[in-house]
N, C-alpha and C positions, 0 to 999 in steps of 0.2 A: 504494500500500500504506500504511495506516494500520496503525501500531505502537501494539499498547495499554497503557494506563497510562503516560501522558506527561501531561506540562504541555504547556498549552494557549494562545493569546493570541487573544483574538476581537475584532475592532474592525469598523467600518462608514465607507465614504468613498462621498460625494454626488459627483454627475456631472449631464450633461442629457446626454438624447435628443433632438436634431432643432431645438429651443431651451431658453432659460434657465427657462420656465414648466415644460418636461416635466422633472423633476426623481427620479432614480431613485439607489438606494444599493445601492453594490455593498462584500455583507456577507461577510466570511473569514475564514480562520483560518489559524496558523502556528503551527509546532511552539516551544516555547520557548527549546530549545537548538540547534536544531538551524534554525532557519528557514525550514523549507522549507512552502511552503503547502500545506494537508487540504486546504480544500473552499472555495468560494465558488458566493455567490446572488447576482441580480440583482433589482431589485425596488421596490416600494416599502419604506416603513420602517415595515414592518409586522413583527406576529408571526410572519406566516404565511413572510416571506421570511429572517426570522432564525432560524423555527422549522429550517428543513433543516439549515442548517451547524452550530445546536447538536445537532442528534439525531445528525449525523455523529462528531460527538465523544462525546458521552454514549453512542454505541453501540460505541466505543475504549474505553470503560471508563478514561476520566479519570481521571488524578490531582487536578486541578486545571486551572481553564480562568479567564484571566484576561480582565479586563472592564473598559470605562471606567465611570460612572455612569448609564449607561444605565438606565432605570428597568423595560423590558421585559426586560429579563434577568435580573430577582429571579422571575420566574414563570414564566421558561423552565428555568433551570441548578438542580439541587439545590443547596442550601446548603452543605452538606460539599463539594463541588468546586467552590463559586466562589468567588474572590478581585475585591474591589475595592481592590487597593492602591494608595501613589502612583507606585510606578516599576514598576508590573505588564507597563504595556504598551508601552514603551520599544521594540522592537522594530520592532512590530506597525505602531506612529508614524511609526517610521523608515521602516518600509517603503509608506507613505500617503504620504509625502515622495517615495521610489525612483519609486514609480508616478505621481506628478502628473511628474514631470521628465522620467523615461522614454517614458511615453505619452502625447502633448501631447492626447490626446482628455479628457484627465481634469484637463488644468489650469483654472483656473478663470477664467482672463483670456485669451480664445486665440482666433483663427480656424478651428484648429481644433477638429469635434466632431464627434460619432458621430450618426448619421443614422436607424439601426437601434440595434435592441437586441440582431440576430445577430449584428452585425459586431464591438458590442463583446462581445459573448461571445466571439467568434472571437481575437478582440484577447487577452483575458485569458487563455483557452486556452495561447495561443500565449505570452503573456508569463512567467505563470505555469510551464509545464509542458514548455514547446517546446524 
């Protein structure tokens, strides 16, 4: 359940499939107060894969939806709800920290890694929501 008119925190964390060359970002969103994660995409780091988790929020009827400097995000987000400040995504960071520690699939120096792209969806699922 998406609660509408909330503040928003949207960031994006790099991973590989299979090896270091297959290079995929898994992009989300988290309530501001409240922490709890909306919606995530897996993907490349494209429009097309950032495009879903912002239409999930834009269609919450935002208050505000915070962002790093991401340069794709000025032609996705309306102007009047997005913020690029410098302690916006505080949170958001913290929780890109949770998840490289929590899920050694996503740390960046490891033996382990995700093989599929179902399995880490299944993974985040379950991390996320389980």
């Amino acid at each position: 359940m998406i609660v509408k008119g909330k503040t928003y925190e949207l960031d994006e964390l790099c991973s590989c499939i299979g090896d270091k060359d297959n290079r995929i970002w898994i992009v989300y969103s988290i309530g501001k107060y409240t922490k709890d994660v909306i919606d995530f995409n897996i993907g490349k780091r494209t429009n097309k894969t950032l495009r879903q988790v912002v239409n999930t929020l834009l269609l919450s009827d935002a208050k505000k939806i915070f962002t790093d400097g991401l340069r794709n995000y000025k032609f996705l987000i309306p102007k009047n709800q997005h913020k690029t400040t410098q302690y916006g995504t505080n949170h958001i960071e913290r929780m890109n920290v949770n998840l490289r520690t929590h899920l050694k699939r996503l740390s960046r120096k490891t033996i382990c890694y995700s093989k599929s792209l179902v399995m880490l969806n299944a993974c985040l699922i379950l991390y996320f929501w389980g």
